[in-house]
C-alpha positions as CSV (number, residue, x, y, z in Angstrom):
1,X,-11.3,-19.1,-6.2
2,X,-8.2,-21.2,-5.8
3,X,-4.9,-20.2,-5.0
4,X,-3.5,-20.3,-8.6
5,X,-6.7,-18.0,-9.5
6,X,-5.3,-15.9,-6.7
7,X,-2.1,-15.3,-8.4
8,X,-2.7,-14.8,-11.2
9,X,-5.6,-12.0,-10.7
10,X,-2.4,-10.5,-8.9
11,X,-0.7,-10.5,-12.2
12,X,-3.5,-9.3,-14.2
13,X,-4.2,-6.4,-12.1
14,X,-0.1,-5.5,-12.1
15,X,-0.6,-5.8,-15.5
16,X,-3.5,-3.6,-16.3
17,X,-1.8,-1.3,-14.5
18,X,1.6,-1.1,-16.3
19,X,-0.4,-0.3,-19.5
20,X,-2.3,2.4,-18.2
21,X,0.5,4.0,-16.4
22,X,2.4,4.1,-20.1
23,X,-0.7,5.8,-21.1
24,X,-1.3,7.9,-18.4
25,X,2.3,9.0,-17.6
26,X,3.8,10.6,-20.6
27,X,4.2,13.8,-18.7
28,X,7.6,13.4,-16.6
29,X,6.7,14.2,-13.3
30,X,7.9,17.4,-11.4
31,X,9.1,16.1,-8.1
32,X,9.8,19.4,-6.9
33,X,6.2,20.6,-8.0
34,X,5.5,17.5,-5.6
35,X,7.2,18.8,-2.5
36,X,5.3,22.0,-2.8
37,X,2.2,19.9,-2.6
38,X,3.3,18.1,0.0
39,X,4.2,20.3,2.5
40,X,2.1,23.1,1.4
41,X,-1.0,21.8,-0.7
42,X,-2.7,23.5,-3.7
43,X,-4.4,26.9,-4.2
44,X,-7.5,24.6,-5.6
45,X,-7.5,24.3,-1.4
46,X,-6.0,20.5,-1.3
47,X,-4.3,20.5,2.1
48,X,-0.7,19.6,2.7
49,X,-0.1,16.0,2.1
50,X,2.4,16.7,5.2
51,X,-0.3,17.1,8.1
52,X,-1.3,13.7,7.9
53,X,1.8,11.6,5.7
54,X,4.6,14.0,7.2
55,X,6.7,15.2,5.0
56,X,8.8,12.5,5.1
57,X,6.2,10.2,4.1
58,X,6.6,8.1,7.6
59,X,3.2,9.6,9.1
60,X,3.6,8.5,12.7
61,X,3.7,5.5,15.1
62,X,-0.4,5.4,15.7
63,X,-0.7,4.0,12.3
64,X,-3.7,6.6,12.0
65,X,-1.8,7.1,8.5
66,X,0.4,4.4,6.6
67,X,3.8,4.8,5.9
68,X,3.8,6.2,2.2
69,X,7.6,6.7,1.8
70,X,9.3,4.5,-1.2
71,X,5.7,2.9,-2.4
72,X,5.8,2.7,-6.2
73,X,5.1,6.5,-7.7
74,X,2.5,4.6,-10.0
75,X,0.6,2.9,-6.8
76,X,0.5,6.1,-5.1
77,X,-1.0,7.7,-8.4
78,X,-3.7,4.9,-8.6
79,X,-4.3,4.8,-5.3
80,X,-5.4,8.9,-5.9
81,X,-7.4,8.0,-8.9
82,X,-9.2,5.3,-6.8
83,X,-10.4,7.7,-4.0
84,X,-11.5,10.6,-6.8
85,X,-13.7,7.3,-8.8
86,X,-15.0,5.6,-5.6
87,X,-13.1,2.7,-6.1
88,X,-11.5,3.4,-2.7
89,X,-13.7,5.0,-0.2
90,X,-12.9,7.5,2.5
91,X,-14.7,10.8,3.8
92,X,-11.0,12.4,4.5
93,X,-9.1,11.1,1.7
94,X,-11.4,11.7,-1.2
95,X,-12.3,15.1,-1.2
96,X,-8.1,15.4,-1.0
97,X,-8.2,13.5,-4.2
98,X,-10.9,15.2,-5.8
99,X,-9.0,18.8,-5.0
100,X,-5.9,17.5,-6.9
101,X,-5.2,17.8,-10.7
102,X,-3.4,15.1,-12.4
103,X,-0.9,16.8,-12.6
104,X,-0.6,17.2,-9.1
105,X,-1.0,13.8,-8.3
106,X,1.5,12.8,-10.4
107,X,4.0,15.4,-9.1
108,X,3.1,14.8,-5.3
109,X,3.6,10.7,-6.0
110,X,7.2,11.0,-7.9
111,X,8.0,13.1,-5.1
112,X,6.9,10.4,-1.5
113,X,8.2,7.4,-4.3
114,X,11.6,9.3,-3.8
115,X,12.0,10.0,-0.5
116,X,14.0,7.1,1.7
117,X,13.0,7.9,5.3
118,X,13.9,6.1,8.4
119,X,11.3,3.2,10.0
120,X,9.7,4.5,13.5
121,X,10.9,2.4,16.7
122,X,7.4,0.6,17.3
123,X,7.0,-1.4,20.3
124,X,7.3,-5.7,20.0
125,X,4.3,-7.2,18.5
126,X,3.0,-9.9,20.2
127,X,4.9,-13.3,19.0
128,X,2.3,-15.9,19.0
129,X,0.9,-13.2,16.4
130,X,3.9,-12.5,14.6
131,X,4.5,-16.7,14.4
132,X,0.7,-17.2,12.5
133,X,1.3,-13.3,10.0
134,X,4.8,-15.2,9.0
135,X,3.0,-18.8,8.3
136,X,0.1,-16.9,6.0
137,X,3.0,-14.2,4.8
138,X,5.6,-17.4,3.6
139,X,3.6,-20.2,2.9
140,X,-0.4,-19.6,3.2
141,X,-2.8,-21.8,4.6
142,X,-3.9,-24.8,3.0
143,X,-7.0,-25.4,5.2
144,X,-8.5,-22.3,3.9
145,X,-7.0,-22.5,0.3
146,X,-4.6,-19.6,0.8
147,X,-1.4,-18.6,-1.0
148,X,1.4,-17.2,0.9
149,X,0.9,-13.1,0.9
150,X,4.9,-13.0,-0.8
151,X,3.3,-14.3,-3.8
152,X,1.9,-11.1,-4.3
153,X,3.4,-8.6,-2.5
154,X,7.1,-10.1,-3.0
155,X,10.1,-12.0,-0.5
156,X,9.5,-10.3,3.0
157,X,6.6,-7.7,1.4
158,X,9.1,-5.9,-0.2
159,X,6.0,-5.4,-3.1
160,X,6.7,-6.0,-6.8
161,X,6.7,-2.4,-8.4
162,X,4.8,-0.4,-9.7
163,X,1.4,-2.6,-9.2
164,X,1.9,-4.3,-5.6
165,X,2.8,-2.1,-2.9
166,X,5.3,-3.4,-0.1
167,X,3.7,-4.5,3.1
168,X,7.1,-4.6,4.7
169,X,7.2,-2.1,8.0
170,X,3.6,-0.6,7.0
171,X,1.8,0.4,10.4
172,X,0.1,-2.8,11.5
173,X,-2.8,-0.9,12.5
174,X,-3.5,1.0,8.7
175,X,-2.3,-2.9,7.6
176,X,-5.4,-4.6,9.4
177,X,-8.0,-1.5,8.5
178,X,-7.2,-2.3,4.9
179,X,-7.9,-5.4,5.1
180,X,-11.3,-5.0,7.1
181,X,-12.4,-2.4,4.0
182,X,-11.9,-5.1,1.8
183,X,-14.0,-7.5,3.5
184,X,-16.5,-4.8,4.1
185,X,-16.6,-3.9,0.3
186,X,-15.5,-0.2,0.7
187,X,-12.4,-1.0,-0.9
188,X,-13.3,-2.5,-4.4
189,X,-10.1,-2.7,-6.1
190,X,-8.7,-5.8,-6.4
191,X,-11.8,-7.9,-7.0
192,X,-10.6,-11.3,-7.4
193,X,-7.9,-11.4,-5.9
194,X,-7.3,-9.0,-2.5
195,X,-11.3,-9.1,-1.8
196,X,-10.9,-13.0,-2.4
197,X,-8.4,-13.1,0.5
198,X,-9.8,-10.6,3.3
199,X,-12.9,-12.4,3.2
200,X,-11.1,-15.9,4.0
201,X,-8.8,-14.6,6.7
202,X,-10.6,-14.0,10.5
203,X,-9.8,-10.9,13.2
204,X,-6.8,-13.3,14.5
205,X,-5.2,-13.5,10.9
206,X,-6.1,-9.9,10.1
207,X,-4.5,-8.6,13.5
208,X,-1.2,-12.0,12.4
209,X,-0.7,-10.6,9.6
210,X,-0.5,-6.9,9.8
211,X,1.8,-7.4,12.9
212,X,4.1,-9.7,11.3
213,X,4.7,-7.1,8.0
214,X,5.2,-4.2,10.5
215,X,8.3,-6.1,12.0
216,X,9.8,-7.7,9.0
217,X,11.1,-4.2,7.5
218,X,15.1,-4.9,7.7
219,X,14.8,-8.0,6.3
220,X,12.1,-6.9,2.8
221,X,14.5,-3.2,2.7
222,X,17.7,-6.2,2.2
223,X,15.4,-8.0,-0.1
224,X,14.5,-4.9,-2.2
225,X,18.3,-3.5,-2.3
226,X,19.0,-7.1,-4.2
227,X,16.7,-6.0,-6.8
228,X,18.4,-3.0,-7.2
């Protein structure tokens, strides 16, 4: 697949998703119902989203857990319904998913989409790293028939709600695990285009890539304020 054919199964996926989120959100979400779940869990014996996430939706610096705070309520949603359908695979995650009711999942989304939380001091990445992430991030790679990862995912990762999650100050370790499930074929959303990608990019652009969006936050939270 080309770079254009890239894009635009981007857009199609964003837009599959904004219909189904008109259908599947007519319920307003109860963001305090969300809290409870998050620092609590259910009585159906979900745990708290808070053990692993934090409540604050900043999980912690080992990047065990990716930063959840501020994604897109509708991408956290999905990213539920994934786990509970297989589309996303994961022996801690999806039995999590499975324990919540839509409703839940809807409530406990609204509520991390709300929460603005602080970034973690990380230590430096490594720059000749950070140099290659930023040339695949801005501009791609030719050789290997890549678009730039901002075509997608927005100027400095800031994401382009509700479909495309930021990428901007996500843990570079949860960043680079992503991407090896997709090449591995445990993570099957995203066919043609985020599959299309992984499997074109080797360990050093995996390892560029997640370091450079890790370090970039101030600039995509700038970026995203513009929007505003």
């Amino acid at each position: 697949m080309n770079a254009v054919g890239l894009i635009w199964g981007c857009l199609a996926t964003a837009l599959i998703g904004i219909g189904g989120v008109c259908l599947a959100d007519a319920r307003h979400a109860d963001v305090a119902h969300g809290a409870v779940v998050a620092a609590q869990g259910t009585a159906a014996g979900a745990p708290a989203c808070a053990q692993c996430h934090g409540f604050e939706g900043i999980s912690n610096s080992t990047g065990a857990f990716p930063r959840i705070a501020g994604q897109s309520a509708f991408y956290l949603a999905k990213q539920m319904r994934d786990f509970t359908s297989g589309v996303r695979t994961s022996a801690l995650m999806t039995p999590i998913a499975k324990a919540l009711s839509p409703d839940d999942i809807a409530d406990v989304a609204a509520y991390y989409a709300g929460v603005d939380s602080p970034y973690l001091p990380l230590p430096a990445p490594d720059p000749a790293l950070v140099q290659r992430g930023e040339q695949l991030a801005t501009v791609g790679d030719a050789a290997k028939n890549l678009p730039s990862c901002n075509n997608c995912h927005g100027p400095g990762g800031a994401g382009e709600p509700p479909a495309i999650p930021y990428l901007a100050g996500q843990y570079a370790h949860y960043t680079a695990f992503e991407l090896q499930m997709w090449r591995s074929g445990f993570r099957k959303s995203s066919p043609e285009a985020m599959a299309q990608v992984a499997r074109q990019l080797d360990e050093n652009d995996v390892a560029a890539v997640a370091a450079y969006f890790q370090q970039v936050r101030s600039s995509a939270k700038a970026v995203t304020h513009q929007k505003e």
